[in-house]
Structure formats: C-alpha cells, structure tokens
N, C-alpha and C positions, 0 to 999 in steps of 0.2 A: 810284478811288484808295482810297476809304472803304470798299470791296466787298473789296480787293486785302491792305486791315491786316485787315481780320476775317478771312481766309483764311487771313493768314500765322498770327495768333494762337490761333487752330481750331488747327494742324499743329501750333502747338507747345506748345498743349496737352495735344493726344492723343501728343504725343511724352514729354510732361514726367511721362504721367500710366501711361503703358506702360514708362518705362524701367525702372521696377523690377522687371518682369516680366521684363524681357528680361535683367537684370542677376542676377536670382535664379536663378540655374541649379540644378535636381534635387540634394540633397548626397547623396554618395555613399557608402554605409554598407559597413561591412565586418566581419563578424563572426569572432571571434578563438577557439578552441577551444584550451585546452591540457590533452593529454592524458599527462597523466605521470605514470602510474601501473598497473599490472594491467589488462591485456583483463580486464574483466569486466562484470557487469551495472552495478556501479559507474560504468566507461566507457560502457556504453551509455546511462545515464542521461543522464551528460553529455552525450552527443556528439546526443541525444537534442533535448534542451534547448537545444543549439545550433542544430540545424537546424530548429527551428521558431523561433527567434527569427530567424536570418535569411529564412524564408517572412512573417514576420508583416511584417518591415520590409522589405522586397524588396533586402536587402543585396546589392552588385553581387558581394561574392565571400565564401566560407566558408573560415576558415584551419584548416588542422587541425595545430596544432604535436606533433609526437611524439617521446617520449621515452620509450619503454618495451622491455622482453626480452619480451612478448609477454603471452598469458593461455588463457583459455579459446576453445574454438572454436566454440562457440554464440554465446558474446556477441561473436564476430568477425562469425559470418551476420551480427547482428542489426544491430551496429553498419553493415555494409556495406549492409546494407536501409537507414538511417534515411539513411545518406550519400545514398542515391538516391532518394530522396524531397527532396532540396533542387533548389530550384529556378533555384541562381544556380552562379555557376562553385566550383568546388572546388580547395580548392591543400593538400596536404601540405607541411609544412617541418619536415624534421629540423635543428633549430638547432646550432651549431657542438659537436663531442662528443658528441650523442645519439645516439639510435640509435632505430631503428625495427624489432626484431626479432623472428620469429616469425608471429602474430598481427598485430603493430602492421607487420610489413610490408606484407602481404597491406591493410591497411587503407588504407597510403599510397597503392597499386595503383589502389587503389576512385577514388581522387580525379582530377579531371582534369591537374593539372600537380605534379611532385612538386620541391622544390626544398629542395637539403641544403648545409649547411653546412662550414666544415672541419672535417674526421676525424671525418665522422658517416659513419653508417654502419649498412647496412638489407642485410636476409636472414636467413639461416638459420630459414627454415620447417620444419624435419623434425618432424614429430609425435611425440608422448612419449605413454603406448607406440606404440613403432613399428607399427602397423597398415597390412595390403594394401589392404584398403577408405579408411582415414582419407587412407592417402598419395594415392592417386588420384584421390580427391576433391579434395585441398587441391592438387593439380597442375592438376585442371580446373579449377578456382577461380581458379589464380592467370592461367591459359591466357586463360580466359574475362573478365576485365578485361584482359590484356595484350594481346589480338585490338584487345576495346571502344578502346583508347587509341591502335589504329591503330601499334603493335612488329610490327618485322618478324620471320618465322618463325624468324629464325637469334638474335634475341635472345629467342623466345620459348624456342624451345629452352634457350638458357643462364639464362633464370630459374627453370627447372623444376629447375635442379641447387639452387637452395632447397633444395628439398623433398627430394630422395631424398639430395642429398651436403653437406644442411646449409650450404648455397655463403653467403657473404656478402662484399658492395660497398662498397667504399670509394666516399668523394664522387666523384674520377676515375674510377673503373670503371663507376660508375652512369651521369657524364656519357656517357663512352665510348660505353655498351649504347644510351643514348636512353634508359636508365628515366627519371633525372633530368633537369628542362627545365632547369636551371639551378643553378649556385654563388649565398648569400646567407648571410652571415653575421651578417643583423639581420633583423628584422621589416622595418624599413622598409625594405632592400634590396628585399625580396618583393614590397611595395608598389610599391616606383618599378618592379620588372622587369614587375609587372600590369598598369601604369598608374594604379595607384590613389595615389599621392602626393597626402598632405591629404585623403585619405578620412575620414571619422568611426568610429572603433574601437568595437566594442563588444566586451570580453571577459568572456565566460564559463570560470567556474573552479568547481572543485571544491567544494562545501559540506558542512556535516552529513548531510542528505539522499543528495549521493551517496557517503559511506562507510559512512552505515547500509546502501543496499543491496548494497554492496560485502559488506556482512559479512553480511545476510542471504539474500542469491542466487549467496554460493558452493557451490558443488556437495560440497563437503567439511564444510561446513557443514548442509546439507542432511538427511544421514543421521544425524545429532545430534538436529536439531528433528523426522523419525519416528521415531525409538525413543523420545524422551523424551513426545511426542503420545502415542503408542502407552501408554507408563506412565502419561500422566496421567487418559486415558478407564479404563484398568483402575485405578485410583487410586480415581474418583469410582463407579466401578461398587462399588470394594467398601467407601468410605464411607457416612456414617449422613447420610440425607436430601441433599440437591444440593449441591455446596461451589464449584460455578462449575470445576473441574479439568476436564470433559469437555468446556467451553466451549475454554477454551485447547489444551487437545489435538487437538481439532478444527480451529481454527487451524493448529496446528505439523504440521498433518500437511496439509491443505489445501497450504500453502506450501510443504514437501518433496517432494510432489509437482508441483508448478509448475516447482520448480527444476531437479528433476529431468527434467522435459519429457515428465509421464506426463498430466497437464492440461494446458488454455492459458489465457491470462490472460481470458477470458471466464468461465469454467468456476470459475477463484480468484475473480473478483467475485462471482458469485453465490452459491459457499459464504459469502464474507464476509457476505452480505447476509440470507442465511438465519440467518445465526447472527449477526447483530445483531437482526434483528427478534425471534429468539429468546430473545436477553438482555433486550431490552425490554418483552417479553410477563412474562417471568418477573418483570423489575422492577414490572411494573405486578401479576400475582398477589401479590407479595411485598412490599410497599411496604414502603421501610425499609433496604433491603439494601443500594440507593445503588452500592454494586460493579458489578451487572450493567448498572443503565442508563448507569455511564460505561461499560462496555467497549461496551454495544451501540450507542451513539451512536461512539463510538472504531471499530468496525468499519463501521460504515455509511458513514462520512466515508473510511475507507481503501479501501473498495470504490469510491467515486465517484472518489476521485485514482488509482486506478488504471483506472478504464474512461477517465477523461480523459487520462491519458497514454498513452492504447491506441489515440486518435484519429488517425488521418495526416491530413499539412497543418494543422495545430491545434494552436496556443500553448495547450499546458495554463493557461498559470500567470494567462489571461484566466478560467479557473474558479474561482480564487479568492472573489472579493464574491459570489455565488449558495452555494458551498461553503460560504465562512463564515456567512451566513445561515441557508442548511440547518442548521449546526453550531448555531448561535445559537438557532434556535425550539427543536430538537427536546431542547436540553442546559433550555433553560428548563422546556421539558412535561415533565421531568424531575423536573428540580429542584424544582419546584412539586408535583409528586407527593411526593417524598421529604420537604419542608417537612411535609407535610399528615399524612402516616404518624408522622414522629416528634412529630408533634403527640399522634397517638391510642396511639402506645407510651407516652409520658409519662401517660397515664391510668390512675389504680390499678389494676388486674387480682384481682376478687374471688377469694379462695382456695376452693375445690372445698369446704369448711365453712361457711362465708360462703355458697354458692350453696345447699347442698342444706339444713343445720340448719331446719326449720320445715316443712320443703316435704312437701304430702302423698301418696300415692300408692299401691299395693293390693298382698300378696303372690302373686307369681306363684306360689309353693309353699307347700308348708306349712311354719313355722317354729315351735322350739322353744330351750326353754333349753340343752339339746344338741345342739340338730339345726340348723345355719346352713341358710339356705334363699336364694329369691332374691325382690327383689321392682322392681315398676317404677316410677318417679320420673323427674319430669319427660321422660316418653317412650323412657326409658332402663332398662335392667336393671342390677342392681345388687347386687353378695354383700351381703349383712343379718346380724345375730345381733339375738337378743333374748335380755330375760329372763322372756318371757312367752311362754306359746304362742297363735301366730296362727296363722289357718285361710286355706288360702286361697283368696282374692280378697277377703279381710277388711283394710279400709281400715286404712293405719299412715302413723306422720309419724316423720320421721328427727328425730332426737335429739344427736346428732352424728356425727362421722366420725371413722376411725382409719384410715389409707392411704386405699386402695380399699374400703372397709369399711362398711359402714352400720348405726349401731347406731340400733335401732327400737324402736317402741312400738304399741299400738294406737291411732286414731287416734280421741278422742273429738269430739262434736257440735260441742262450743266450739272445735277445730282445725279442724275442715270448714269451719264457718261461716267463721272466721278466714281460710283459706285461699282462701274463694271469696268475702271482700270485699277480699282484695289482687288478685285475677284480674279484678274488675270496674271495680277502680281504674285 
C-alpha cells in the first residue's frame, strides 16, 4: 500500500512538474513587411531587413504588404534575391485599393501565396523605354516564378500580356487566373486564411535609413554625385595644399559607380576603406585638422555597415555593439590625437626674427655694400645685404631680418664665443 502512494505521488509529480512544457507550445512569429513606396534600393533595404529578421527568429511566415506603381528593375532583381533567401513561407497582400504595379507586381510573383484585397489590383509590367531585350527578359522573369508557383501554361501565357500589352487584374480576375490564393480585406483575414491566428506580429517599416538610400541609390541621382566627384577632385587638384575636396570626390564617384552597376558592393567597401584609412593617416600627419579623422572614422564605419548588410542569412543589425565599439576606440584615438595637437598649436610660434637675429653662420659669396650676396645660417641659405664688405666663407651673425632678407654683419670673437656657449647649453 505504502509502495502503491509513493508511486502514485512520483506520477504526479513528474506530471505536475512536465505540464508546463507540455502547455507551452513554440509561439509563432510572423513578420509584417510594408512596402509602400518606389522599387527602389530604398525597398530593398527594407524588404532586406525583413527577411533577415524573420531567418533570425524562425518566423512561421513573411508578409509582404504592397502598395506601390512599380520602380526600378534592378532593385526588383535584388529585392526578388533577398525574398529567396527567407527561409519561412512568403504571402504577398495587396490590401483593399492598392495596387501592386509594374516592378512591385513581378515582386508579389516572387512570393509563395499572393492574397488581394477589394479593388486591388496588380499588373501592368511593360518596361519604360520600351526595349527588345528589357521586354523579354521581364517576360522570362515573370514566366520563370509563374512555372516556380506551379500556373498552368494557359495562365502563364495570359500573364506575359503584362509585359508586352501592359495587361492589369483586378481582385476577381486574379482570383479567376489562380494568380491570387485568395480575397482578404485585413491583415488578420491573411492570418486566419494561413492559420496563423494569435501569431506574434512583428512589423518592419520604413525608417530614416531607408529614404536616405532611397535618395542616394537612385540611378538619376547617381549622374549628379559623378560630375560633381569629378568637379571636386579637379577642385582639390587646382587648390593650394590638400583641402579634403578629393577626399569627397572620391567618395561621390565610388558610389556613382555602385549605383550605376559599373562596381559591386565589395569593390564600394574597399574604396571606402582605402579612403578612410587615408583620411586617418593624413589626420594623424596633420594633427589638428580634426575634419579628416572624423570623415575617416565616418568612412570606415560605413564600409563595415555595408559589408554587413552584404552578408546572406545574417541580421545585420546583431553588428551593431562590435560596430559601435570599433566607432567608440578608433573616434577616441582620435580625439586624443587632436586634444594633444591643439594643445601644441596653442604654443607661441617664434617669428622667423626671433629665430635667426644672433644666430651665426659664414658667407656662401662674397658680399658688399652694393653687392647682396648669399650666406648660410642655421644649415640653410639665405639672401644677405650688408653694410660692409665680407669675403667669403668669412664668419657673419645676422642682425636682423626684413622679409626673406638677412641683414649681416661680420661676425666678431665675442659673437662666436657667445654663439658656441648657447650650442653647449
């Protein structure tokens, strides 16, 4: 009996002590994309940024909300690479009214389930300018996801009129073809039709970061920042000693070419990094100038954020605390140079009278009362007049200075002497 209660007590403590395990079921995350705005690099930042946050947290699915007339066809490729690097299910949803047009069609394609709302409405891919090569491309493009999604040949056929007759689908007609898996006139509609109801949302939206590079990786932008690079290296070329303009021109041309897709972004990180370490060097020649070592620590930090957003499978935004450290010592070794420099600028700077008056030294020529000659001081040559005539390599001691000028004297025993117990001093 006494064997029979410790038995039952055992089971129901290992019951008492498991149910929470058995109760806590995996939560299921769902990452929220909203894209409402220009295909551009902009976009693919974002959508960038989304799909490593859903690989970081193994989100059961990737929403792609789209509301856009379309953009660039580069940052369409790229966008449709980053889409195919996530590793959970992918759902398009054109929310009730939007529209998914051009570019931002082609991108709902890329996803596994595309799901539209009332009087949305997705097409019209025709390329602007109308190009032989661009059209047939953007046909095989759209061909080669509508295969991947398992459309039949007769609906593939009717999406290709996109492209050549600018064709565009209302919600019913998308349902109709099989583009669209379904009508949803809410987020959470999308959810319950996934099975995801009571999932954990996590949405990503547009920040400062991505309409800065909205504005500095558009292509029309692009040819601005190499002509004005271009002016600024011929700027510094025909300036008086280094003014940092070649620094930035270099830059602005680096990144016009990126944009342009004459580099890739390996090729951009290591111009940056050339010319941070270049600015750094110069700060450190130059102590004092304070400009250069910020831009070169400023370049150095933007070459790393961009090789770490060049990483697949990899939450850039885990490079932050190492980033900011880097940023942290090398702005310090900096800064502590630049302390130290305006310490030693703040020191009087003897005037060129002040250095040479006393100082003795021998004429290199012969000088007269009308005849200026030359003679050497402190290791140096130097124009002389007198008002006596020296022979020369006959010792003389400067007397004062007038410009570049050195007016002399002969130099008697009592100045030699003088001059060679300040030397031993």
């Amino acid at each position: 009996m006494k064997n029979g209660l410790l038995v039952l007590l055992l089971v129901l403590c290992i019951l008492t002590g498991s149910a929470p395990i058995l109760l806590n079921k995996p939560e299921k995350v769902v990452v929220v994309v909203e894209v409402k705005q220009p295909i551009n690099e902009g976009a693919h930042l974002l959508i960038a940024r989304a799909v490593a946050e859903a690989n970081s947290l193994s989100a059961s699915c990737l929403i792609i909300v789209l509301d856009t007339y379309g953009g660039y066809l580069y940052s369409m490729d790229a966008i449709v690479s980053e889409i195919s690097k996530c590793q959970c299910i992918k759902v398009a949803w054109i929310p009730p009214g939007a529209k998914a047009v051009s570019a931002g069609a082609i991108i709902a394609l890329s996803a596994d389930e595309i799901y539209m709302g009332s009087g949305a409405v997705i097409g019209a891919c025709k390329p602007y300018p109308y190009e032989t090569k661009v059209v047939e491309y953007v046909k095989a493009r759209i061909r080669s996801l509508a295969e991947k999604r398992g459309l039949s040949n007769e609906t593939i056929r009717t999406l290709e009129k996109m492209v050549y007759e600018s064709k565009a689908f209302t919600t019913e007609e998308a349902l109709k073809l099989g583009l669209a898996s379904g009508r949803a006139d809410s987020l959470s509609e999308v959810l319950v039709k996934l099975g995801l109801k009571g999932a954990r949302l996590v949405v990503i939206r547009p920040d400062l970061t991505v309409e800065i590079a909205a504005l500095i990786f558009d292509p029309a932008v692009a040819l601005i920042m190499l002509i004005t690079g271009i002016l600024l290296i011929l700027l510094e070329i025909k300036a008086t000693g280094f003014q940092g303009w070649g620094l930035l021109g270099g830059f602005l041309i680096a990144l016009s070419l990126y944009v342009m897709g004459i580099i890739g972004w390996r090729i951009l990180s290591l111009v940056l990094v050339a010319l941070g370490i270049f600015s750094i060097i110069l700060e450190l020649k130059k102590p004092g100038i304070q400009i250069f070592g910020v831009i070169g620590v400023t370049l150095l930090t933007l070459a790393v954020i961009l090789e770490a957003f060049s990483q697949p499978y990899m939450n850039p935004w885990t490079y932050i605390p190492p980033l900011a450290f880097f940023t942290a010592v090398v702005s310090s070794v900096i800064l502590l140079i630049i302390l130290k420099a305006s310490k030693v600028l703040k020191m009087p700077i003897p005037t060129l009278e002040e250095k040479l008056s006393g100082k003795i030294g021998y004429a290199k020529t012969e000088i007269s009362p009308n005849k200026p000659g030359v003679v050497i001081v402190e290791n140096e040559e130097w124009s002389a007049i007198s008002s006596e005539k020296i022979e020369k390599g006959e010792r003389i001691v400067v007397e004062k200075v007038e410009g570049l000028t050195l007016i002399i004297r002969k130099a008697t025993k009592e100045n030699t002497s003088k001059d060679t117990g300040s030397q031993k001093k």
